[in-house]
C-alpha positions as CSV (number, residue, x, y, z in Angstrom):
1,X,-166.4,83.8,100.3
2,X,-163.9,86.1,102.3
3,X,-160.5,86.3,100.5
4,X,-157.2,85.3,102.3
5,X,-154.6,87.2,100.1
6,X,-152.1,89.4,101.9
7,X,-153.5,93.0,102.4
8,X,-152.5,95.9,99.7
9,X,-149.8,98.0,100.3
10,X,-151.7,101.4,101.2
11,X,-151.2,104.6,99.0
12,X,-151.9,107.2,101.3
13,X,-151.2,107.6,105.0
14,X,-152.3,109.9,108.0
15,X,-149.7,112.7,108.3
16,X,-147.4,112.3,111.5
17,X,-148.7,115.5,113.2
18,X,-152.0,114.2,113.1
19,X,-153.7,116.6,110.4
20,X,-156.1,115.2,108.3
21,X,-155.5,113.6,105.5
22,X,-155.8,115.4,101.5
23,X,-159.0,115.0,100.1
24,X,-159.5,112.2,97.7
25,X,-158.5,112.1,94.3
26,X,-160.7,112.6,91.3
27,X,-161.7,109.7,89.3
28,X,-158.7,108.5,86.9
29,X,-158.9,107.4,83.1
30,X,-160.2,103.4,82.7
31,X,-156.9,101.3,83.6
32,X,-155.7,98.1,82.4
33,X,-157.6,95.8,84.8
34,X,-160.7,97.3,83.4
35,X,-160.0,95.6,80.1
36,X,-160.8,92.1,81.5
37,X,-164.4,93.1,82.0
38,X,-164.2,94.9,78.6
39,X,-163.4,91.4,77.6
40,X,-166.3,89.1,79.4
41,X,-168.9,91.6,78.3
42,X,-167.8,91.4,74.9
43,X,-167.4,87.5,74.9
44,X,-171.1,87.9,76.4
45,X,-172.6,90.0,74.1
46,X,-170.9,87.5,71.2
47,X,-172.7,84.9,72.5
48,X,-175.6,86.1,72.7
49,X,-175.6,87.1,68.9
50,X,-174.2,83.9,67.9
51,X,-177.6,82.3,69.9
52,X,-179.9,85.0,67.9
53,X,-178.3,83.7,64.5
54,X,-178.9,80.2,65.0
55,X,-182.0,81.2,66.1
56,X,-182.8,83.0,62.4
57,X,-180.7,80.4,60.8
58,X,-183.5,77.9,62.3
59,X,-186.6,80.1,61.6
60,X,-185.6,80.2,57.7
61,X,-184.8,76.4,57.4
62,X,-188.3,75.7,58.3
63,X,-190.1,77.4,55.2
64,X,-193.6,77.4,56.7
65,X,-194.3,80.5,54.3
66,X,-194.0,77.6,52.1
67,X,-197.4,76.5,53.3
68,X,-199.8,79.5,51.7
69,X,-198.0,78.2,48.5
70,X,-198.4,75.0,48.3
71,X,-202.4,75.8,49.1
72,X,-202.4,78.2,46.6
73,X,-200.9,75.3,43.9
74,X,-203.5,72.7,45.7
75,X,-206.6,75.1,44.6
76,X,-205.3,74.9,41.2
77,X,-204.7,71.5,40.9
78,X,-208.1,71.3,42.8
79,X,-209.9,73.6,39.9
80,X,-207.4,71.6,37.5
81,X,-209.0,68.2,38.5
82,X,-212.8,69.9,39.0
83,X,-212.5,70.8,35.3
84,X,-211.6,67.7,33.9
85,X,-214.1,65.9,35.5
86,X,-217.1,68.2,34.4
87,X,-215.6,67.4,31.0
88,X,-215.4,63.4,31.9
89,X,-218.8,63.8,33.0
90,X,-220.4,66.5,30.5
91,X,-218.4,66.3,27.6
92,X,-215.1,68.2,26.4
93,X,-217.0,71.6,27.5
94,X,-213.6,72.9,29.1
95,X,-211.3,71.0,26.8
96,X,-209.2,73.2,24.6
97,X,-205.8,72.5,22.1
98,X,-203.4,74.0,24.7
99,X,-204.6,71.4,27.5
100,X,-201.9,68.8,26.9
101,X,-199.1,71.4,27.0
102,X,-200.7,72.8,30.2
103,X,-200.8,69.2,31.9
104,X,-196.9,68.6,30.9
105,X,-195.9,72.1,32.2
106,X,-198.0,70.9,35.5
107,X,-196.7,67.6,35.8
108,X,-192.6,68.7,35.4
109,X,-193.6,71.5,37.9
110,X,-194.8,68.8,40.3
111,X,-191.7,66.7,40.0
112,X,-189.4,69.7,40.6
113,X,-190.7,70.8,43.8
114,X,-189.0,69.5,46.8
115,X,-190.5,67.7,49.7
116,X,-192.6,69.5,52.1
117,X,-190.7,69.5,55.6
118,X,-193.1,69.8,58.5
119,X,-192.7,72.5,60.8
120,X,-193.6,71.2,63.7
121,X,-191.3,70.8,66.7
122,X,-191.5,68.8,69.8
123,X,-191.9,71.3,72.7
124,X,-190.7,67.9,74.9
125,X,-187.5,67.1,72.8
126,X,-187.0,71.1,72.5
127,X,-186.4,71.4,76.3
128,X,-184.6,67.8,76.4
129,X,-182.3,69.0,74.2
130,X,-181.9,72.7,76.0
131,X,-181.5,70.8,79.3
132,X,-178.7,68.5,78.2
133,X,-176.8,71.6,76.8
134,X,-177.7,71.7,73.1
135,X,-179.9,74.2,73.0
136,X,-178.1,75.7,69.1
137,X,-175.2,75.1,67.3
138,X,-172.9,74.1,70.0
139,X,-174.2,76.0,72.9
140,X,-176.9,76.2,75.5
141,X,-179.4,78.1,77.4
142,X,-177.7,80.0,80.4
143,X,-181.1,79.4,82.2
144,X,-180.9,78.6,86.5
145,X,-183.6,77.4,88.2
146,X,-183.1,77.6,92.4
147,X,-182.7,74.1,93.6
148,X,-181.1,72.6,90.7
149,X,-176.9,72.0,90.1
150,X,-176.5,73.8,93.2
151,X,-178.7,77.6,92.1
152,X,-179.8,79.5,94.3
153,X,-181.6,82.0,91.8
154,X,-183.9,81.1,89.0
155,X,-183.6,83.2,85.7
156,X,-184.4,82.9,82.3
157,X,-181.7,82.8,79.6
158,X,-182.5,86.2,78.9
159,X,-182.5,87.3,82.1
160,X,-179.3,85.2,83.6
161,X,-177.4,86.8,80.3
162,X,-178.5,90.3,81.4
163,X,-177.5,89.5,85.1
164,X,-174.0,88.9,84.2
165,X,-173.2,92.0,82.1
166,X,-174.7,94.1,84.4
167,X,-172.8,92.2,87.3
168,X,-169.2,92.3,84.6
169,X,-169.7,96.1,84.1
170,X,-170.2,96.9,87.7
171,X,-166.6,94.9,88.4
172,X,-165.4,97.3,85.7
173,X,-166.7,100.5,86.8
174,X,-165.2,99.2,90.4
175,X,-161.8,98.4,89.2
176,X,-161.6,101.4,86.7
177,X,-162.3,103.7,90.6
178,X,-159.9,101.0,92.5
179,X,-157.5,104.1,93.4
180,X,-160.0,107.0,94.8
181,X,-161.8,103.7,96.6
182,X,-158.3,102.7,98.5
183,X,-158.2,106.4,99.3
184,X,-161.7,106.5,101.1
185,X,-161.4,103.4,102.3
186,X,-158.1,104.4,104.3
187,X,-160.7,107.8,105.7
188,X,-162.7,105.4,106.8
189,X,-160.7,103.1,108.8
190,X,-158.7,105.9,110.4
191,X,-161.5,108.4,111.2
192,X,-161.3,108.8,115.1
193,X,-164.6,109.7,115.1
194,X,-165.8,105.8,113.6
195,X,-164.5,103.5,116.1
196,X,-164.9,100.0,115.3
197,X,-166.2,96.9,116.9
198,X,-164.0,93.3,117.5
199,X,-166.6,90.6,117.1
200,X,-167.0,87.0,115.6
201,X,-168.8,86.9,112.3
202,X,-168.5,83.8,111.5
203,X,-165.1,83.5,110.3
204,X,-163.3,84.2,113.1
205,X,-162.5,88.0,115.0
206,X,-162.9,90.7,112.6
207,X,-162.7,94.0,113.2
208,X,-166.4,95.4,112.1
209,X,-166.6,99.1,111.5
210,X,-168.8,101.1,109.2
211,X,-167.3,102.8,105.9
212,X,-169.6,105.9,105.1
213,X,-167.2,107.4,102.6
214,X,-166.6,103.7,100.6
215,X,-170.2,103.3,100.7
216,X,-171.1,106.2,99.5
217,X,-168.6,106.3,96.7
218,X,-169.9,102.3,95.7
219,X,-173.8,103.5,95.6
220,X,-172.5,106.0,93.5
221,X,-170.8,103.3,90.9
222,X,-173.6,101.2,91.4
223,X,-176.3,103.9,90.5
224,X,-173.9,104.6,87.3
225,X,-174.7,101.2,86.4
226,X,-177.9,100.6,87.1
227,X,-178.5,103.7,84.4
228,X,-176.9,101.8,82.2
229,X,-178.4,99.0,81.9
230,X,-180.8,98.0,79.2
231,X,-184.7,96.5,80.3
232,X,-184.0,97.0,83.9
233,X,-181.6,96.0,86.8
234,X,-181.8,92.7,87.6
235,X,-181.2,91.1,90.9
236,X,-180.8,93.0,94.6
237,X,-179.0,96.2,95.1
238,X,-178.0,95.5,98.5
239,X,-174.4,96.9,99.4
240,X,-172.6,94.5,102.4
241,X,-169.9,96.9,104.1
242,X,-169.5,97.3,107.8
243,X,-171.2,94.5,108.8
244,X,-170.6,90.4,109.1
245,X,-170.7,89.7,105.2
246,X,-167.8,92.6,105.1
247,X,-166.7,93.9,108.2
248,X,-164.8,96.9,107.1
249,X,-163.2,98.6,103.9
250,X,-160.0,97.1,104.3
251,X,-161.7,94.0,103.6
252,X,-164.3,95.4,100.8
253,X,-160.8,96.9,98.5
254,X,-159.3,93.3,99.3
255,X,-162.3,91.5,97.9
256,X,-163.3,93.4,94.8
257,X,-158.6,93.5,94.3
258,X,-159.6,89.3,93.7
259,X,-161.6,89.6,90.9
260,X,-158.4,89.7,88.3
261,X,-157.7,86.7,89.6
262,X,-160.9,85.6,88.7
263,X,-160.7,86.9,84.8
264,X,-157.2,86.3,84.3
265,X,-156.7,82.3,84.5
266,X,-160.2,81.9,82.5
267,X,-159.8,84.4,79.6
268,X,-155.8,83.1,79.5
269,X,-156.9,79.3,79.3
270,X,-159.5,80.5,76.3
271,X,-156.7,82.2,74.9
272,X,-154.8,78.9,74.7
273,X,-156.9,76.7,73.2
274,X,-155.9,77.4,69.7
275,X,-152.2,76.9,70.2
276,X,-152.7,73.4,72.1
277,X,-155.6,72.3,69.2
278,X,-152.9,73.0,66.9
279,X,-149.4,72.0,68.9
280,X,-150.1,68.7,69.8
281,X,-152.0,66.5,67.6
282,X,-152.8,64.0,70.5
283,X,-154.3,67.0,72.1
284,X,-156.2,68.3,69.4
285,X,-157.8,65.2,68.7
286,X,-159.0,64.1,72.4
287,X,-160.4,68.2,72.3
288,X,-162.2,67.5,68.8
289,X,-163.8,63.8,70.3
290,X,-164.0,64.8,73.9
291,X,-166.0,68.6,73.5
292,X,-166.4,68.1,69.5
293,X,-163.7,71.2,68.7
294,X,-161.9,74.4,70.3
295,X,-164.8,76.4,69.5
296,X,-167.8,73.7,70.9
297,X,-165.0,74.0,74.1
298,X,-164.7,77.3,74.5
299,X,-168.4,78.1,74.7
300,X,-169.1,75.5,76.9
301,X,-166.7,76.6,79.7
302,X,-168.0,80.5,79.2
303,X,-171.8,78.5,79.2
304,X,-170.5,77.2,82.8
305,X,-169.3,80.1,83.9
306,X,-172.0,82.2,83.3
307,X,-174.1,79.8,84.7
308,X,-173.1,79.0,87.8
309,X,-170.1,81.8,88.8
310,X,-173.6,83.7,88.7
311,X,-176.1,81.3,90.3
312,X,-176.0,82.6,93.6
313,X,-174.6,80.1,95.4
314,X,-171.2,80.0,98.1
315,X,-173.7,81.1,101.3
316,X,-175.2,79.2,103.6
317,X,-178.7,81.6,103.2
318,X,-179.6,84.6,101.0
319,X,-178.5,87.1,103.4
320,X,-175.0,85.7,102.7
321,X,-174.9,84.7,98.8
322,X,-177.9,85.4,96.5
323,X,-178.1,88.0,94.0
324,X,-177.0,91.0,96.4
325,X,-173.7,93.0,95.1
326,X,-171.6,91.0,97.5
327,X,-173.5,88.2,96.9
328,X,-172.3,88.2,93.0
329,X,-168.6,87.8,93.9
330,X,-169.2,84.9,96.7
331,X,-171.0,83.1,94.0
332,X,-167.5,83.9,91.3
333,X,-165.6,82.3,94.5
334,X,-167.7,79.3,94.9
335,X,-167.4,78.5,91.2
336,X,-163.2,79.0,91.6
337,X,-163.5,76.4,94.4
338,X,-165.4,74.0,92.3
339,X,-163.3,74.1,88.9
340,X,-161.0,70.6,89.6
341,X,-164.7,69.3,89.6
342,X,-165.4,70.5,86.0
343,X,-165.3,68.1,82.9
344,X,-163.0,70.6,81.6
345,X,-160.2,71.5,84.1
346,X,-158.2,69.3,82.5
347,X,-157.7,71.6,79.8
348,X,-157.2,75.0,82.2
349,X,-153.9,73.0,83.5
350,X,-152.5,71.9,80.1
351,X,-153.0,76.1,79.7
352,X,-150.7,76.3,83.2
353,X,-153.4,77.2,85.3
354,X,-151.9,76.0,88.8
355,X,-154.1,78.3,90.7
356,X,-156.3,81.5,90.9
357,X,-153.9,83.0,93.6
358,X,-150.8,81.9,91.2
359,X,-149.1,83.8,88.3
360,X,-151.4,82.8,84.6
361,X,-150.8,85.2,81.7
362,X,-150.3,88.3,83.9
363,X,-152.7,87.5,86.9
């Protein structure tokens, strides 16, 4: 889950006759980068709405109001029937001049009303369907159970969706802070007074040293979320920094500077998807047969993102992976790693993806 890309040019430096170093910066206005979580929370939330109107779209098409009704029209045609047979049995008692009129009216009222449909559905071929990804018009349940395609976690489709906002908008509030965090993060590694520790940790020599200032500044973005979010945080609040999972700050700005290159190549290659539909009419058609159209496609690489870049895999124990705030962006990495794998990954290189370290639509 550690990244390899080079390390970031630093913006700040210790002066030469040793004095210490300005105070940090305040917080600048929401940058650029912050746009591309802007972006996955929206595409998020979209789903989410498009699931809830296929789910009223559903509810209406059944009619079961239809039921009181129809028992309301059986009781007359009950008392209808009683009557005439107390006059088949008694006489013409109940028989009137407007009764032949009345059976017409009944009879052409009968033979306009449609077919009851039954209401009942198959819990069984419900959950079959949800399972194989069909849960609605074209999408799916974002449910994970731990054990199964590789989770780690098991959450509900409600509460998987409301994992990955709240996991998106902490990226955001990250990347939107990226500046003052380089700034602490450079205190921290050059403060005399926190001397760091060489050790293995599992992926080779690393230089382990705490990062009070970062970690201070990260609770303090995390806590910003946390207030933020709607029917309760979901997952662990455990922050990795100076220890094996993240051995210093250096390393903590160079992981969270990754997850652009995350973003980029998936919102670019949605972005495409149009164009090639329309381009290339050999295209278009092995889209339309293969995934059943750009728009069946589209959600069902955001369905496989949100399922498993947020699953909790990528470690070798919870400690490691898991729902823990490092744990989120292992997880992202493991799915990066397993995209040539996808049914779909075909369609990420007709975009140009060649990589999530290469150049994609500005990543």
């Amino acid at each position: 889950s550690r990244s390899s890309a080079p390390r970031p040019t630093s913006p700040n430096s210790m002066s030469s006759d040793g004095s210490p170093p300005a105070s940090p910066p305040a917080r600048r206005a929401p940058s650029a980068r912050a746009s591309k979580g802007n972006r996955m929370a929206s595409l998020i939330a979209q789903e989410e709405d498009e699931r809830e109107d296929d789910a009223d779209k559903e509810f209406y098409e059944q009619d079961f109001w239809a039921d009181a009704e129809e028992d309301a029209e059986y009781a007359m045609e009950a008392d209808d029937e009683g009557a005439d047979s107390f006059d088949s049995d008694f006489g013409d008692s109940s028989e009137s001049d407007g009764d032949d009129g009345e059976e017409e009216e009944k009879a052409a009222r009968k033979a306009a009303k449609p077919k009851k449909r039954s209401v009942y559905v198959d819990p069984k071929a419900r959950a079959d369907k949800q399972a194989a990804g069909e849960g609605g018009a074209g999408g799916g349940s974002l449910a994970i159970e731990l054990g199964r395609e590789g989770a780690r976690l098991t959450h509900s489709h409600a509460r998987q969706h409301a994992f990955v906002l709240q996991t998106l908008t902490l990226w955001r509030e990250i990347a939107n802070d990226m500046f003052r965090l380089w700034h602490l993060a450079e205190q921290d590694l050059l403060d005399p007074s926190n001397p760091y520790e060489q050790r293995d940790t599992g992926q080779g020599l690393q230089r382990v040293q705490e990062a009070p200032r970062t970690r201070a500044a990260l609770l303090e973005l995390l806590r910003a979320t946390q207030l933020k979010a709607s029917g309760g945080w979901v997952g662990s609040s455990l922050v990795h920094l100076g220890d094996s999972n993240v051995p210093n700050a250096l390393l903590f700005i160079d992981k969270y500077s990754q997850v652009e290159h995350i973003l980029n190549p998936l919102l670019a290659t949605l972005d495409a998807l149009p164009k090639l539909h329309a381009d290339d009419q050999k295209i278009g058609a092995w889209i339309d047969a293969t995934f059943g159209g750009v728009r069946a496609l589209t959600r069902a690489i955001l369905r496989d993102f949100f399922r498993f870049a947020f699953d909790g895999s990528g470690g070798d124990n919870f400690f490691d992976a898991g729902s823990c705030i490092d744990g989120r962006l292992t997880s992202a990495w493991n799915w990066c790693s397993q995209l040539p794998e996808k049914p779909f990954y075909i369609v990420f290189t007709l975009a140009g993806f060649t990589s999530f370290d290469g150049s994609l639509g500005g990543s």
